[in-house]
C-alpha positions in Angstrom: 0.0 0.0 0.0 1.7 3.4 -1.2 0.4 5.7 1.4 0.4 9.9 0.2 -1.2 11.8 3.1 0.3 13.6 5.6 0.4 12.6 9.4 -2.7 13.8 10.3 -4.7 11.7 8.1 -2.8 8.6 8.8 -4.7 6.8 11.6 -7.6 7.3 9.2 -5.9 5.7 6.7 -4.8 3.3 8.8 -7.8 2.4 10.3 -9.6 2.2 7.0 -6.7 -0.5 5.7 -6.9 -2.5 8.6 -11.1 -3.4 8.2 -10.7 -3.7 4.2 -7.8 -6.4 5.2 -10.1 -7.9 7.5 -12.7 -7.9 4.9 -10.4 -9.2 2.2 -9.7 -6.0 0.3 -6.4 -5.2 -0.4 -5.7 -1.1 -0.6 -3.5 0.0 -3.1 -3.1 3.5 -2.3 -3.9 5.9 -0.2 -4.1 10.2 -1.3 -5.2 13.5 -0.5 -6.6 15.0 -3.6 -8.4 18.6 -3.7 -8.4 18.1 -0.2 -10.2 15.3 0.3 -9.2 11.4 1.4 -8.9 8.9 -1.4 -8.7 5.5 -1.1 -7.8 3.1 -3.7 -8.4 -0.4 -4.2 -8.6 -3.5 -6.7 -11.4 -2.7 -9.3 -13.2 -6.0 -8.7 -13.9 -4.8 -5.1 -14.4 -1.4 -5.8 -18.5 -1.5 -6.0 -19.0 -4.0 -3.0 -21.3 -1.7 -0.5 -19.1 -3.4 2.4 -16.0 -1.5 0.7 -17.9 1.9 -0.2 -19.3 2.7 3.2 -15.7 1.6 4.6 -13.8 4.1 1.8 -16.8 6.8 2.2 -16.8 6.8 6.4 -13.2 7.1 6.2 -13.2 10.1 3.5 -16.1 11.7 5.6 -13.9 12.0 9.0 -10.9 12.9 6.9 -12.9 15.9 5.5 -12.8 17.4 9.1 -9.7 16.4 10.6 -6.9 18.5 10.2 -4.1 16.9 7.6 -1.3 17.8 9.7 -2.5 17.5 13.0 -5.3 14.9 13.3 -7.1 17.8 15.0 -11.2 19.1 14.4 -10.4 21.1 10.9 -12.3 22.6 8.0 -11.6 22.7 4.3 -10.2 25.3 3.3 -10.8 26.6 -0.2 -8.0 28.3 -1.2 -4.8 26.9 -3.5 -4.2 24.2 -2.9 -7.3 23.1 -1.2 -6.8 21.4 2.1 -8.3 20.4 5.6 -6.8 22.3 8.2 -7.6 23.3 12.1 -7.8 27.1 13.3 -3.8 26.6 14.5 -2.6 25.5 11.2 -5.2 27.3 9.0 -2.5 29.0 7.5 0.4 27.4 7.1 2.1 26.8 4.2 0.9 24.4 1.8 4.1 22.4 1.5 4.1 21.7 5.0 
């Protein structure tokens, strides 16, 4: 599993591989992408509903935790989009 999100995210991510593995479904990759979570799996799995609810719960807690904290965090809509809390809000995008 090739895993592109920063540290925040991760225990999302994590947490989202680990009940796909239990579940059979192997993830392939993991990315941020216009500010949201993206989670990528075999194409043969991809339209189970046990898999989309998994992929969907995980994207919907990623869209408010922060991506470089794990904190409670927004999106915000400015280039490049991101989810960030009120501390790092504005910090640099490369960070």
């Amino acid at each position: 599993m090739q895993v592109w999100v920063r540290n925040g995210w991760r225990p999302i991510v994590n947490a989202a591989a680990a009940q796909l593995r239990y579940i059979g479904v192997e993830v392939l990759e993991a990315r941020e992408k216009l500010g949201t979570l993206r989670i990528h799996v075999p194409a043969r799995d991809g339209r189970r509903p046990e898999v989309i609810s998994i992929i969907y719960q995980a994207a919907q807690l990623a869209a408010e935790t922060c991506d470089l904290c794990g904190q409670a965090g927004a999106l915000q809509a400015n280039t490049p989009w991101r989810v960030r809390c009120r501390w790092h809000a504005d910090t640099c995008p490369q960070t």
